[in-house]
MMTF fields as JSON, N, C-alpha, C and O atoms, coordinates in Angstrom:
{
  "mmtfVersion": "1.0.0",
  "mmtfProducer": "UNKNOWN",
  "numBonds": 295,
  "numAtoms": 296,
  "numGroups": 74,
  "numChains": 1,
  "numModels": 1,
  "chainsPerModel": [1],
  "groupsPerChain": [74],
  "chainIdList": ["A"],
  "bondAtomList": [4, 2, 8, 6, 12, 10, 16, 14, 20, 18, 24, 22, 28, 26, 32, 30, 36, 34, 40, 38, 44, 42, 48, 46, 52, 50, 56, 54, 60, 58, 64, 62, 68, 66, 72, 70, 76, 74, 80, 78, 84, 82, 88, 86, 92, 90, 96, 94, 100, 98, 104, 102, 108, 106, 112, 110, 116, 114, 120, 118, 124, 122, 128, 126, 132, 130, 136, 134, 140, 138, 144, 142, 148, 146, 152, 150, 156, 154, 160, 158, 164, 162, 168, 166, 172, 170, 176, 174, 180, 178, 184, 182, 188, 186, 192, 190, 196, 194, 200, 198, 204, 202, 208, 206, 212, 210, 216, 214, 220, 218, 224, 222, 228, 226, 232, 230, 236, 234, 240, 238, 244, 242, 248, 246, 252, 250, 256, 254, 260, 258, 264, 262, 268, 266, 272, 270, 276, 274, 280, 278, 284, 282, 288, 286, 292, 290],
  "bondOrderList": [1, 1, 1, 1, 1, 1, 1, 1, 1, 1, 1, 1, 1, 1, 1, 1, 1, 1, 1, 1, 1, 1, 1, 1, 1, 1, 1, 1, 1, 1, 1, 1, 1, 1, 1, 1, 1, 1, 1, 1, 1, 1, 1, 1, 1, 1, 1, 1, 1, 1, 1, 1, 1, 1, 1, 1, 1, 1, 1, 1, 1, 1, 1, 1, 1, 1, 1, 1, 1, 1, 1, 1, 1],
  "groupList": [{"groupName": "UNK", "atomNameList": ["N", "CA", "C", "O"], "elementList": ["N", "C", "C", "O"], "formalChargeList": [0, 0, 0, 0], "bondAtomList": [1, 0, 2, 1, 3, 2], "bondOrderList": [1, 1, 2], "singleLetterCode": "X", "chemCompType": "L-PEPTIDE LINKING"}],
  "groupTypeList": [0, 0, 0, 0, 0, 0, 0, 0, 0, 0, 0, 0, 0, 0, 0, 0, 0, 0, 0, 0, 0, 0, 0, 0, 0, 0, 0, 0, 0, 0, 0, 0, 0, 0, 0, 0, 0, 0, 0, 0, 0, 0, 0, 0, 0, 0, 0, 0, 0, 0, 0, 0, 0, 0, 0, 0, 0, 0, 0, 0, 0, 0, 0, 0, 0, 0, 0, 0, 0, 0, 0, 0, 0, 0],
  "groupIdList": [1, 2, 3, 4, 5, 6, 7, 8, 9, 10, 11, 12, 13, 14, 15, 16, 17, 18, 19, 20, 21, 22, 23, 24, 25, 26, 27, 28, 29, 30, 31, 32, 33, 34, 35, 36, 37, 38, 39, 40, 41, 42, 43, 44, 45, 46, 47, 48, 49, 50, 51, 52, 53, 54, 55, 56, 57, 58, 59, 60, 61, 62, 63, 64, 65, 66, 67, 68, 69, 70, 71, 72, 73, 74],
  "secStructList": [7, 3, 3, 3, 3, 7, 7, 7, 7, 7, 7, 7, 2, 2, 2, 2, 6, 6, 7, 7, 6, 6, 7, 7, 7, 7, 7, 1, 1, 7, 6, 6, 7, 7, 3, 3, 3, 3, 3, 6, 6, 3, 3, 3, 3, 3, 3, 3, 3, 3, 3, 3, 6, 6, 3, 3, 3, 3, 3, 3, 3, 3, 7, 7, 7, 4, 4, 4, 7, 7, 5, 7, 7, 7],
  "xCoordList": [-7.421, -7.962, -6.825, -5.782, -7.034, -6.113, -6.559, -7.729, -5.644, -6.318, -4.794, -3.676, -5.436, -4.775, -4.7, -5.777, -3.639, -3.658, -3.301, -2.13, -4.501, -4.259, -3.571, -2.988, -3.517, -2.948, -4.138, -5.028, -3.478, -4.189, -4.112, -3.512, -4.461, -5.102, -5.755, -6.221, -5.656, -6.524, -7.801, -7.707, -8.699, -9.781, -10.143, -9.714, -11.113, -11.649, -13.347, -13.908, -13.811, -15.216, -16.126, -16.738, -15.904, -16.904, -16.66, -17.34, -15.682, -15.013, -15.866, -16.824, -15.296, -16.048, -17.353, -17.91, -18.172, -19.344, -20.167, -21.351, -19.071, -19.88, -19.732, -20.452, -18.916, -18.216, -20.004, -21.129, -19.649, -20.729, -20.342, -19.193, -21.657, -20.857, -20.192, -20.717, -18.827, -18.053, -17.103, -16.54, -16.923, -15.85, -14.788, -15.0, -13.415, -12.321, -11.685, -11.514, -11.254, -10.315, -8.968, -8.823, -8.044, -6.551, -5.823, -6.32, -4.504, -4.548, -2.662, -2.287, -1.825, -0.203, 0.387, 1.573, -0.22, 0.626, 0.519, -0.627, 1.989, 1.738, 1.507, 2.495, 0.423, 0.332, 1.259, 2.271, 1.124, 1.87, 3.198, 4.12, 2.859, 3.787, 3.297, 2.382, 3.935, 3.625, 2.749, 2.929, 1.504, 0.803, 0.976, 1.747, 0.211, 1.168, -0.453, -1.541, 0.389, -0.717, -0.374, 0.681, -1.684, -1.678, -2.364, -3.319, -1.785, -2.627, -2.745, -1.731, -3.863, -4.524, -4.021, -3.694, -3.979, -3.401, -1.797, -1.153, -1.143, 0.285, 0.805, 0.29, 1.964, 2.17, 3.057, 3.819, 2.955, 3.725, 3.854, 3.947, 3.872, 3.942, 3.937, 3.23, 4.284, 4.322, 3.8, 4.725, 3.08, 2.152, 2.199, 2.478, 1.79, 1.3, -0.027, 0.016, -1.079, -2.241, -2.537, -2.174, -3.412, -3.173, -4.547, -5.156, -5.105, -6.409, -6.075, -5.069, -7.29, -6.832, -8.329, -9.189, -8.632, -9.655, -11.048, -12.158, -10.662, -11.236, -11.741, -12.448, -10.961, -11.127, -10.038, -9.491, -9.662, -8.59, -7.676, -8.149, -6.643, -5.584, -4.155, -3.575, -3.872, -2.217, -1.4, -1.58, -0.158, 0.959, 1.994, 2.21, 2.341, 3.455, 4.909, 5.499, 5.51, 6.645, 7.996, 9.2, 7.23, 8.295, 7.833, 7.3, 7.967, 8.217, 8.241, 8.79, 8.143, 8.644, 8.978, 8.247, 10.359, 11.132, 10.107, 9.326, 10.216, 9.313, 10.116, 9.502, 10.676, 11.413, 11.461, 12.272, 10.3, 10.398, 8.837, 8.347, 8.143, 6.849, 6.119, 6.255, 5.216, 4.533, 2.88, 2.202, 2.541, 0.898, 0.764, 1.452, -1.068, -0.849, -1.175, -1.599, -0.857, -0.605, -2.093, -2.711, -2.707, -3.917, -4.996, -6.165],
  "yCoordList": [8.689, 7.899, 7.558, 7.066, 7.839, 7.96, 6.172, 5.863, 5.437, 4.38, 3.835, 3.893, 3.141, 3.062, 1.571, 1.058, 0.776, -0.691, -1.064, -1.171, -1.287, -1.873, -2.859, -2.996, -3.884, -5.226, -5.825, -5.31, -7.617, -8.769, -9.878, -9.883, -10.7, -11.748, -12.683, -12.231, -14.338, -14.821, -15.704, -15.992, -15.974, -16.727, -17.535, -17.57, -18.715, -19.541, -18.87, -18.512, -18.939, -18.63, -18.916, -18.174, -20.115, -20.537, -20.131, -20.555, -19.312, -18.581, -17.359, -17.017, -16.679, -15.139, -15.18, -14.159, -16.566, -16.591, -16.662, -16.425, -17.073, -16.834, -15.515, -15.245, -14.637, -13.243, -12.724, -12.901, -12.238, -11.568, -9.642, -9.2, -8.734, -7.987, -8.432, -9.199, -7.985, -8.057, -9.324, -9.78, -9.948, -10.922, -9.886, -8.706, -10.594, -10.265, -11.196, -12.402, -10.245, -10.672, -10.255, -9.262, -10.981, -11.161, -10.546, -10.749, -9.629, -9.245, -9.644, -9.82, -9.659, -10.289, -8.978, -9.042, -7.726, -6.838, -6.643, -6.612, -6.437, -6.331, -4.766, -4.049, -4.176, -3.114, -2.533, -3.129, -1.001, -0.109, -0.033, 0.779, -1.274, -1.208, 0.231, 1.041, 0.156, 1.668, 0.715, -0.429, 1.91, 1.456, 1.812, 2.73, 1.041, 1.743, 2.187, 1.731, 3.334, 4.531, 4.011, 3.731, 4.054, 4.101, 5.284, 5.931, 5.583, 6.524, 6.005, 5.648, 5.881, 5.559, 4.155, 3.964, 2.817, 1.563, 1.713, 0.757, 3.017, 2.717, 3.136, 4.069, 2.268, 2.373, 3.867, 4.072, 4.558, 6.033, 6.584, 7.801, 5.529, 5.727, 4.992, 3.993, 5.053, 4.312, 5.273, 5.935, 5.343, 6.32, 5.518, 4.402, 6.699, 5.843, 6.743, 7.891, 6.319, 6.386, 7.126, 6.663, 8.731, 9.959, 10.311, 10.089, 10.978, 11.411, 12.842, 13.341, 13.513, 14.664, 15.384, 15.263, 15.991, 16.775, 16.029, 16.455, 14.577, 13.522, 12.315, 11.312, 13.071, 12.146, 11.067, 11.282, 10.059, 9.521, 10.142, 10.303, 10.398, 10.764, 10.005, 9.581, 9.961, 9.759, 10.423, 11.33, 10.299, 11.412, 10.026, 8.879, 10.523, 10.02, 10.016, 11.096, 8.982, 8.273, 7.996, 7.934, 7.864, 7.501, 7.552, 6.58, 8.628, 8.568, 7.762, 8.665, 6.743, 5.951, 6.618, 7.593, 6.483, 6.868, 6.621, 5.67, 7.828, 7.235, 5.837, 5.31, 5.174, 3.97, 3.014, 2.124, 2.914, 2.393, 1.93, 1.151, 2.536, 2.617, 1.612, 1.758, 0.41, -0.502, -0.419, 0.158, -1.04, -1.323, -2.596, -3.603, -1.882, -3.358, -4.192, -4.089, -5.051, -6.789, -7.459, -8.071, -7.383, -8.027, -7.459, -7.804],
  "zCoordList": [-11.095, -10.013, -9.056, -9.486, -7.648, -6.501, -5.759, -5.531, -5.555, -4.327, -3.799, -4.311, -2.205, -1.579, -1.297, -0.993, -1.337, -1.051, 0.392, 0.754, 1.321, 2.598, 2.845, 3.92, 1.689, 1.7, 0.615, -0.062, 0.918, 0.171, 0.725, 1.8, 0.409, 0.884, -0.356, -1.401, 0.088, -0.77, 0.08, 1.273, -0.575, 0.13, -0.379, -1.533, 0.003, -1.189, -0.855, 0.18, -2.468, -2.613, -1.113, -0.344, -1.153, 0.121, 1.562, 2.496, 1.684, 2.887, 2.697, 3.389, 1.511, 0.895, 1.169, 1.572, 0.966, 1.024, 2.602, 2.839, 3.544, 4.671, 5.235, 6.196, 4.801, 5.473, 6.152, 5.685, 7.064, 7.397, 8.22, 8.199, 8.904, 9.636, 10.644, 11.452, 10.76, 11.873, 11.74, 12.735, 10.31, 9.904, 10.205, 10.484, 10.093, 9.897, 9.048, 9.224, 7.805, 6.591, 7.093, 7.806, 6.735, 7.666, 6.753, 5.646, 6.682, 4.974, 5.682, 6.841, 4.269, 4.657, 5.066, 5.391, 5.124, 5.304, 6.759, 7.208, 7.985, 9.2, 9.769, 9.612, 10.365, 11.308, 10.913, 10.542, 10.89, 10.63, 9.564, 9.485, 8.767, 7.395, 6.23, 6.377, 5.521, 4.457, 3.428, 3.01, 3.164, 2.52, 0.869, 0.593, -0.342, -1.441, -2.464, -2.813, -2.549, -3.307, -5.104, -5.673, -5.537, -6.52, -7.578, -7.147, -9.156, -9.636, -10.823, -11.421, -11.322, -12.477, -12.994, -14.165, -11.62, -11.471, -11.677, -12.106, -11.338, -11.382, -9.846, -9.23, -9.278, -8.337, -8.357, -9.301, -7.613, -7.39, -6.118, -5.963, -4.888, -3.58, -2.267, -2.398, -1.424, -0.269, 1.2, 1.67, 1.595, 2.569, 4.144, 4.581, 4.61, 6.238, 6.393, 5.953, 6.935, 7.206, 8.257, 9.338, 8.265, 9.332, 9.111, 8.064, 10.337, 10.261, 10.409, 10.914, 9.778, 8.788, 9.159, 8.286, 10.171, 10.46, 10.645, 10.323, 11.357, 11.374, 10.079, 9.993, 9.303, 7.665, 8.042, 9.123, 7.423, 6.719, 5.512, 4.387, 5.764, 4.508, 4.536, 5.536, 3.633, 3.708, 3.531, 2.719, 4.178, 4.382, 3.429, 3.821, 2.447, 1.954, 2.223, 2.227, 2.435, 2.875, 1.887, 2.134, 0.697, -0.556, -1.735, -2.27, -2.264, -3.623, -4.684, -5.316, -5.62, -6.629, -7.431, -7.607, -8.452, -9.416, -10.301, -10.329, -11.205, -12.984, -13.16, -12.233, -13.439, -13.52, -12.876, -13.135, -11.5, -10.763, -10.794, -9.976, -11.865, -11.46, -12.257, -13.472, -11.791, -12.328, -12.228, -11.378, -13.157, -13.062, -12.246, -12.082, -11.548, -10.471, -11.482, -12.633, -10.727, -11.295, -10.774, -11.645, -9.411, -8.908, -9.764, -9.595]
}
């Protein structure tokens, strides 16, 4: 399993609960920071975000060392 972490954020329930279409959730990561790829919940990358025959893909940026590599924590 491949996923990609846009960022995070926390909310309180009763925030979550009014979200509607066209909320905006604020996330700590700023615009055009590297996003971090994960595989099978282990971190193994840092990407930037490219459209790819009108898909979304990522073009990877950095590598993580086997030794470098953690399970997410969230």
């Amino acid at each position: 399993q491949v996923s990609a972490e846009l960022g995070m954020t926390r909310i309180l329930v009763k925030d979550l609960l009014q979200l509607r279409e066209g909320s905006v959730i604020e996330l700590e990561k700023l615009a055009g920071e590297p996003l971090d790829v994960y595989v099978n919940s282990r971190l193994i990358a840092r990407a930037e975000a490219v459209v790819v025959n009108e898909k979304i893909g990522l073009r990877l940026t950095d590598v993580v060392s086997p030794s470098e590599r953690r399970e997410e924590s969230g």
